[in-house]
C-alpha positions in Angstrom: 72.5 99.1 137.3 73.5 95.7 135.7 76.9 94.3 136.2 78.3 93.6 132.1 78.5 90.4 131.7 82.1 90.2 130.1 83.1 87.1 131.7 79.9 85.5 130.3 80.1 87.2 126.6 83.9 86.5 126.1 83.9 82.5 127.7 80.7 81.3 126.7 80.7 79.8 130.1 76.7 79.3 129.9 76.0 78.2 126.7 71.9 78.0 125.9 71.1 74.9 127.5 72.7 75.3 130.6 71.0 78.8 131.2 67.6 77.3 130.5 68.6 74.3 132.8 69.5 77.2 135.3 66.0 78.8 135.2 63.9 75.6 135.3 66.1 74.5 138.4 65.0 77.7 140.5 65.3 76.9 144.2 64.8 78.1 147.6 67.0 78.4 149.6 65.9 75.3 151.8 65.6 73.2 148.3 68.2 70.1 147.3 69.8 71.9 144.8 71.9 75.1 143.8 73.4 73.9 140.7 72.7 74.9 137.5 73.5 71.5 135.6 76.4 68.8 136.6 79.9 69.5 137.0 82.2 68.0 134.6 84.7 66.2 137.0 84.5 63.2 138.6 84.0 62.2 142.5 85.3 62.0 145.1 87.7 64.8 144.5 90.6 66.1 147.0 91.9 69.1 147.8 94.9 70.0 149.6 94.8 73.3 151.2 96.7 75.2 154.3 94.5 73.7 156.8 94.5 70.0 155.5 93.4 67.7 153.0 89.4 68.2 152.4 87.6 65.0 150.1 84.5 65.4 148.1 82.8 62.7 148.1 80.0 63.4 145.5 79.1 66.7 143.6 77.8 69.0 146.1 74.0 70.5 145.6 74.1 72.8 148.6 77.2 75.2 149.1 77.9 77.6 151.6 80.6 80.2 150.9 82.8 82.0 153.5 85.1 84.9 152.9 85.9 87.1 149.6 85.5 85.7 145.9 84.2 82.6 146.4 80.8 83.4 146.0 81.3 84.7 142.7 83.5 82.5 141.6 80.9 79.4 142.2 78.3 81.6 140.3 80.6 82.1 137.0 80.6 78.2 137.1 76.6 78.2 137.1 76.6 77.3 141.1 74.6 79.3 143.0 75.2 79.2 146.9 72.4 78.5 149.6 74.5 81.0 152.0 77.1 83.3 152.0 78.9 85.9 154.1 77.9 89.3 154.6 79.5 91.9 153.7 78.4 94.3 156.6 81.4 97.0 155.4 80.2 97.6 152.1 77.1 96.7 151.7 75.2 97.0 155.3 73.6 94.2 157.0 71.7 91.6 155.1 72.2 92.7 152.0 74.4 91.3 149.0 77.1 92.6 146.6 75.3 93.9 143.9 76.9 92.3 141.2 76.2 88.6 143.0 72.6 89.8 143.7 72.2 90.7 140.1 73.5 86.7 139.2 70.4 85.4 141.0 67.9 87.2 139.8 69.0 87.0 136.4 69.5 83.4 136.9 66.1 83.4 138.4 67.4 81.5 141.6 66.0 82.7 144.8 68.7 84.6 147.3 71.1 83.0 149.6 70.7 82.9 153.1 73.4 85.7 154.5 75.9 84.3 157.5 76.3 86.8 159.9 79.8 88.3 159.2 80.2 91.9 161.7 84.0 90.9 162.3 85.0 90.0 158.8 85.9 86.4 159.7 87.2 87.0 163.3 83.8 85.1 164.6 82.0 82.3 162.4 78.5 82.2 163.0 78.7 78.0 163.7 74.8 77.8 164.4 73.5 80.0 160.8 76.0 77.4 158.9 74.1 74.4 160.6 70.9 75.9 160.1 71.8 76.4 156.1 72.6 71.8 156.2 75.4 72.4 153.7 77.1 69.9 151.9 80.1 72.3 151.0 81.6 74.4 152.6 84.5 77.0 150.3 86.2 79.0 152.1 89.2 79.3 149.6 90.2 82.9 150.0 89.4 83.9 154.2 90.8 84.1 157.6 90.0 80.5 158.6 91.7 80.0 161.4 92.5 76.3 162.2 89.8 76.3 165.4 87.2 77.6 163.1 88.2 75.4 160.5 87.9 71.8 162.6 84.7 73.3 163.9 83.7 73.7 160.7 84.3 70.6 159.5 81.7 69.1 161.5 78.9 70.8 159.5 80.7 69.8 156.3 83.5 69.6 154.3 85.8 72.4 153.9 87.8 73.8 151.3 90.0 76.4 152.9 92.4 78.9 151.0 95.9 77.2 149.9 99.1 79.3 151.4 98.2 81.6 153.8 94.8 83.4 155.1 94.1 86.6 153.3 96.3 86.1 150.1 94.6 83.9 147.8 95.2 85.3 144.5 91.9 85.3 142.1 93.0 83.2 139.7 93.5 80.5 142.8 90.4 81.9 144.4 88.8 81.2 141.1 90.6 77.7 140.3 90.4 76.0 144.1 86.3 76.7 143.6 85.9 75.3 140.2 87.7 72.0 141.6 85.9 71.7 144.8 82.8 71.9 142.9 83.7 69.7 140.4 83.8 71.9 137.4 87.5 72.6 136.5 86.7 72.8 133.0 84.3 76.1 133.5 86.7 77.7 136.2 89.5 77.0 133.4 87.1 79.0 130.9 86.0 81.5 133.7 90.1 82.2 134.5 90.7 82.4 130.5 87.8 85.1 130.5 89.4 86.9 133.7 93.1 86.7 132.0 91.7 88.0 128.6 90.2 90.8 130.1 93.5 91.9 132.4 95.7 91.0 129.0 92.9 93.6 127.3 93.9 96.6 129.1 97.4 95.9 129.3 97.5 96.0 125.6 95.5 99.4 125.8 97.9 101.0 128.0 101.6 100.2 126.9 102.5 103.1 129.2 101.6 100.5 132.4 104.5 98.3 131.3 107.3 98.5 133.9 105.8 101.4 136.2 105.9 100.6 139.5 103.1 100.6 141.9 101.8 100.8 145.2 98.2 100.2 146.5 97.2 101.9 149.1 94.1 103.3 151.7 94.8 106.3 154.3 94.0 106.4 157.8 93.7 109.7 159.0 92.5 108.9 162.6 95.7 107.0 163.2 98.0 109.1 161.6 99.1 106.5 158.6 98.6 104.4 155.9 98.0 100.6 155.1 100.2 99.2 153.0 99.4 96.3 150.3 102.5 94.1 150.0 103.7 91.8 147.0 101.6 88.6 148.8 98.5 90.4 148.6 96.4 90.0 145.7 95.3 93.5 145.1 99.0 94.0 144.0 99.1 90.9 142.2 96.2 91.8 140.3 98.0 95.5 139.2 101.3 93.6 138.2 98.7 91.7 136.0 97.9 95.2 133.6 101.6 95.9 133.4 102.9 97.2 136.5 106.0 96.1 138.7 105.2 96.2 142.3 107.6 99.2 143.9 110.4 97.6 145.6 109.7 100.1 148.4 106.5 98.0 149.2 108.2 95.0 150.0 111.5 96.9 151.7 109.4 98.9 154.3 106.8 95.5 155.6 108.4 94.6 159.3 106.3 91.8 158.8 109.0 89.9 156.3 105.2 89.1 154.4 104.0 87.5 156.9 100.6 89.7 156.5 99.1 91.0 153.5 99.1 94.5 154.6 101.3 96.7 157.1 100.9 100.2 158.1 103.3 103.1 157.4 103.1 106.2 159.6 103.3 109.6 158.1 106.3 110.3 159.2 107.8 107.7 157.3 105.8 108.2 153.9 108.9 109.8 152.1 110.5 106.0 152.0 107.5 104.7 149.8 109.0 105.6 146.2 106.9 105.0 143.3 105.4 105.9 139.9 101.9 106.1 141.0 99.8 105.1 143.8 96.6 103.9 144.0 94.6 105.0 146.8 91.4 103.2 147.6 89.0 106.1 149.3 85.6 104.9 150.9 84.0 108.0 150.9 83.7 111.1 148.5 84.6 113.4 151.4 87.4 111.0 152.2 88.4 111.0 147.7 88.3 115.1 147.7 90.5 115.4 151.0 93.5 113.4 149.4 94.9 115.2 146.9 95.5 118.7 149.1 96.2 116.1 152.0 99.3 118.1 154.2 99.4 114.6 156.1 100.1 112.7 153.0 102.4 115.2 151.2 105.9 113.6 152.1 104.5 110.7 149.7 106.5 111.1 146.5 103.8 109.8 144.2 101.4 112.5 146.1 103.5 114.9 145.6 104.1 114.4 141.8 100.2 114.2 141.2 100.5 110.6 140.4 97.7 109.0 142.5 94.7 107.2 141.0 91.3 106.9 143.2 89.0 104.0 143.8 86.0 105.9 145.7 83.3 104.0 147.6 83.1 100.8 149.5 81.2 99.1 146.7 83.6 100.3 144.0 86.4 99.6 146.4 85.0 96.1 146.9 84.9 95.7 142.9 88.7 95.9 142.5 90.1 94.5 146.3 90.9 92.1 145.1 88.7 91.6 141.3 86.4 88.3 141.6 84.5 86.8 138.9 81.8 88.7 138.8 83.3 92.1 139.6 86.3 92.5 137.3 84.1 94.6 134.8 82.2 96.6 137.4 82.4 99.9 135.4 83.0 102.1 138.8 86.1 99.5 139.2 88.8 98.2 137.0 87.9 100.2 134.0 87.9 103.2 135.5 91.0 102.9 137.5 92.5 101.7 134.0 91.2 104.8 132.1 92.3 107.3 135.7 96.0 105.1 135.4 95.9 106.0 131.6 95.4 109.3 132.3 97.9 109.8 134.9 101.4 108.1 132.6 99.8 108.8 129.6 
């Protein structure tokens, strides 16, 4: 299936000549390039982030990505990567996202080399990243930790994410990439798209406005529930269609914020008030169980049949938090927005 193309459609991000600069510019992966025409900003360019103060000297022509969003966010510019993570939990090893896999091939750029990524960020596979000879290395939304971040650094430069690791909304993930490639102009067009298409279904469902909300994913085996809290951009991204974030949420983290996520036991699932939930559920078996859960009864929203389902890693993946090129994935946004619809309709 082909990811819709919304983002392109409603920005006119690639206009003609850029797409057939894009096609004659076809590389491999150990080619000069992965740009599909020049950026409209001019060097050097710096970036302040949370780990320090990264300058650009000249327009990059061979980015690696690390972490969530990135990857599509330099695509919707017309940048394709030489190598980016994996994404072993929804995808399998060596494999892409479909929705980025799709961009190549329609872009007719060959695929990125994939950066060993088991412990989703925990260990940064210093040698692949070496081996790819970036020149750029955006990590604007991950788990950089300062260690990995300086040893990084001596591969190339590095734009890391701008507050804290794990929390980098998507219109920052989307903004901080544009920049550090030197097109602000297109991530200002891709963002306008991305705000368009959130303001879209927020005018199509009026009976969003001033619900609140709470995101989250069950863990049986432990005997709770993770928690997505207000600095997280899942939830950011549901406030965006209309929603308030249910105070509950923010009451119940021991963490202050400090994370983006907490867990909630069972036993305490009564204390997390709120219109609906959304549930993200990686596996059908896992969907079907939820609803007649006796674990998750005490959860008011539960109990009132007011939960909405995201099923599958790859649908999950489409909407935690929505990228560039995944806001439209039909299995995602939209149809959480029509099941939401449904629900307070």
């Amino acid at each position: 299936m082909r990811v819709r193309r919304t983002l392109i459609a409603a920005t006119g991000l690639l206009a003609a000549s850029a797409l057939a600069l894009a096609g004659c510019s076809s590389s491999a992966a150990g080619d000069d390039t992965s740009a599909a025409g020049d950026g409209t900003d001019e060097f050097p360019i710096t970036i302040e982030h949370a780990l320090g103060t990264t300058t650009i000297e000249e327009e990059p022509t061979r980015v690696a990505t690390w972490g969530w969003g990135s990857t599509e966010a330099a695509i919707a510019v017309g940048v394709y990567p030489v190598a980016v993570a994996e994404q072993v939990w929804t995808v399998g090893e060596d494999a892409l996202l479909p929705w980025v896999e799709d961009a190549y091939e329609e872009a007719g750029e060959d695929l990125p080399v994939i950066l060993d990524d088991a412990t989703q960020g925990e260990e940064v596979p210093y040698e692949q990243f070496a081996e790819a000879d970036p020149d750029l290395i955006v990590a604007t939304y991950s788990g950089l930790t300062e260690e990995q971040y300086e040893l990084l650094e001596e591969i190339a430069p590095v734009v890391a994410y701008p507050d804290a690791p794990w929390t980098t909304s998507w219109d920052d993930t989307i903004t901080l990439t544009a920049e550090a490639l030197g097109r602000g102009t297109e991530g200002e067009q891709v963002l306008a798209g991305f705000e368009d298409y959130a303001a879209g279904i927020a005018a199509e469902h009026p009976e969003f406005e001033g619900k609140t909300i709470a995101a989250v994913v069950d863990d049986p085996q432990n005997g709770q529930i993770y928690v997505y809290n207000s600095s997280d951009p899942r939830a950011g991204f549901l406030e965006k269609l209309g929603f308030e974030l249910a105070p509950a949420v923010d009451e119940l983290d021991p963490s202050g914020g400090e994370d983006f996520y907490y867990t909630l036991s069972y036993e305490e699932l009564d204390k997390l008030e709120s219109d609906v939930v959304v549930a993200y559920s990686y596996t059908e078996e896992q969907a079907e169980a939820l609803p007649d859960s006796k674990e998750l009864s005490a959860l008011p929203a539960l109990a009132d049949g007011m939960v909405a389902q995201v099923v599958g890693t790859v649908n999950v993946s489409s909407v935690s938090p929505p990228t560039a090129l995944s806001y439209d994935w039909p299995e995602g946004v939209p149809a959480l927005a029509d099941e939401l619809g449904d629900l307070l309709g």
